[in-house]
Backbone bond lengths (Angstrom), bond angles and torsions (degrees), N, CA, C in turn:
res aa  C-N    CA-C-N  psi(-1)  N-CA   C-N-CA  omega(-1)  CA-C   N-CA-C  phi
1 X - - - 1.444 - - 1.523 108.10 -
2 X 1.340 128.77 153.82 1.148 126.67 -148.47 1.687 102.23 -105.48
3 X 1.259 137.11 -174.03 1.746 125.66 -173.62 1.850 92.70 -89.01
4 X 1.392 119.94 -13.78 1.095 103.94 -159.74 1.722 99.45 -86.21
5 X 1.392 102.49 -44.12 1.527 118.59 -177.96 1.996 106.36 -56.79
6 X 1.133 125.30 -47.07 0.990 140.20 136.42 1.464 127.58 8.88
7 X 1.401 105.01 -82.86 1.413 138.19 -175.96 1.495 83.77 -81.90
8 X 1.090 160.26 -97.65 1.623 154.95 -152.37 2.001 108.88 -46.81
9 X 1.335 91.27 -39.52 1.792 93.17 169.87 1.370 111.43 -49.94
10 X 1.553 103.96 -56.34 1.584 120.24 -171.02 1.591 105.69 -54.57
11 X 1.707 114.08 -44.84 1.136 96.39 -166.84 1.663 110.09 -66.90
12 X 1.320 110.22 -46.38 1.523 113.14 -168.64 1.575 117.83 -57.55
13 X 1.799 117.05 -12.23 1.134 108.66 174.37 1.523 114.98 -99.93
14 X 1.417 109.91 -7.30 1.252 114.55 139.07 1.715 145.91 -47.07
15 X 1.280 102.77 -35.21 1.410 125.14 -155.71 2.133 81.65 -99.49
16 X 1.502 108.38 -47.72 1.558 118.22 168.43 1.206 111.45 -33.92
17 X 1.687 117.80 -38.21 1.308 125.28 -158.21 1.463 106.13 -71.15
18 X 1.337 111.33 -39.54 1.501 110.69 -145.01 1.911 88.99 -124.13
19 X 1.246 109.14 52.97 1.897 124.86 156.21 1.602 117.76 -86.79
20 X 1.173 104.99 106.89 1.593 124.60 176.74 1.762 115.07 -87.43
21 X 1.029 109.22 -7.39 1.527 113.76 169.64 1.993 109.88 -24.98
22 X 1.511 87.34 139.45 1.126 74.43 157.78 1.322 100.07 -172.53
23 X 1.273 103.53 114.49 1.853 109.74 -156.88 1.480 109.44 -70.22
24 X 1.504 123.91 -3.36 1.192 97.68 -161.17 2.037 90.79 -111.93
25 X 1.045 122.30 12.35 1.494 131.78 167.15 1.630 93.11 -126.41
26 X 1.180 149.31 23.84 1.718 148.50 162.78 1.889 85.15 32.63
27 X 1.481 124.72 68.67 1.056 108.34 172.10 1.708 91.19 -156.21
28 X 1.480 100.42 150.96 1.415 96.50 -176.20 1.776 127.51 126.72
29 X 1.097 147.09 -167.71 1.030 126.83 -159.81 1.494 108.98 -128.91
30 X 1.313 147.64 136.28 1.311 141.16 164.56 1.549 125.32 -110.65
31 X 1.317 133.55 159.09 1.488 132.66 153.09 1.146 139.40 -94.59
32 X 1.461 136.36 128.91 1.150 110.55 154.09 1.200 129.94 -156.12
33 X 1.261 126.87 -163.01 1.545 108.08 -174.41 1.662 112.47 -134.34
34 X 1.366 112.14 130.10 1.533 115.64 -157.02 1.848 100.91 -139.54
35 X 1.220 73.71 131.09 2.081 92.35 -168.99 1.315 105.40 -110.67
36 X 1.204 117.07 130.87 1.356 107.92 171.86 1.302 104.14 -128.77
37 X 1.541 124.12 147.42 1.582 135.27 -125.30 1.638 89.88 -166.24
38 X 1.447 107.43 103.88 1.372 112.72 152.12 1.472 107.97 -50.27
39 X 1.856 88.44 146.68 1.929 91.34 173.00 1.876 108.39 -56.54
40 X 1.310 118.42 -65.87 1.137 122.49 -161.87 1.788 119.36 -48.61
41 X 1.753 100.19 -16.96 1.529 98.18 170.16 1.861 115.50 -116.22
42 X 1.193 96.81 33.72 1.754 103.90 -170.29 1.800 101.24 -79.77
43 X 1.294 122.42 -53.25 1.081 115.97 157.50 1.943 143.37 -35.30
44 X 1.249 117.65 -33.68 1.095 125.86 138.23 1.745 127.69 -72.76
45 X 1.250 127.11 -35.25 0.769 138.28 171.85 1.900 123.84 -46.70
46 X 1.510 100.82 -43.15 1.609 121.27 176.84 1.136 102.15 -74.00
47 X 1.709 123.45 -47.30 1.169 119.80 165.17 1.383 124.45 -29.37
48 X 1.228 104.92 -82.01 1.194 99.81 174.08 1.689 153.24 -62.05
49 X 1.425 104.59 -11.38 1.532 144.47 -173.44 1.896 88.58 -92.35
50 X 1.391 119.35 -24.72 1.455 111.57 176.12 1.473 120.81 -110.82
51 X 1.249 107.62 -1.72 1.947 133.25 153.40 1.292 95.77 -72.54
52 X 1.652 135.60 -60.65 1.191 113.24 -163.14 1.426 121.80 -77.18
């Protein structure tokens, strides 16, 4: 995995850390992570999203 992929893992299990959810008052905080992928590069894109 590369320092950059790395450093973005770290952040999101960071960001994992600090989830206030709490389903049973629907109040509270969540994470997540959302890619957005032109059609014409989605095919490389899985590629690589299925390497990592």
């Amino acid at each position: 995995m590369s320092d950059f992929l790395r450093f973005v893992s770290h952040q999101i299990e960071d960001f994992a850390m600090q989830v206030t959810f709490d389903p049973d008052q629907g109040t509270g905080t969540v994470v997540y992570n959302l890619s957005l992928v032109r059609v014409e590069d989605l095919e490389y894109a899985v590629s690589v999203f299925r390497a990592t």
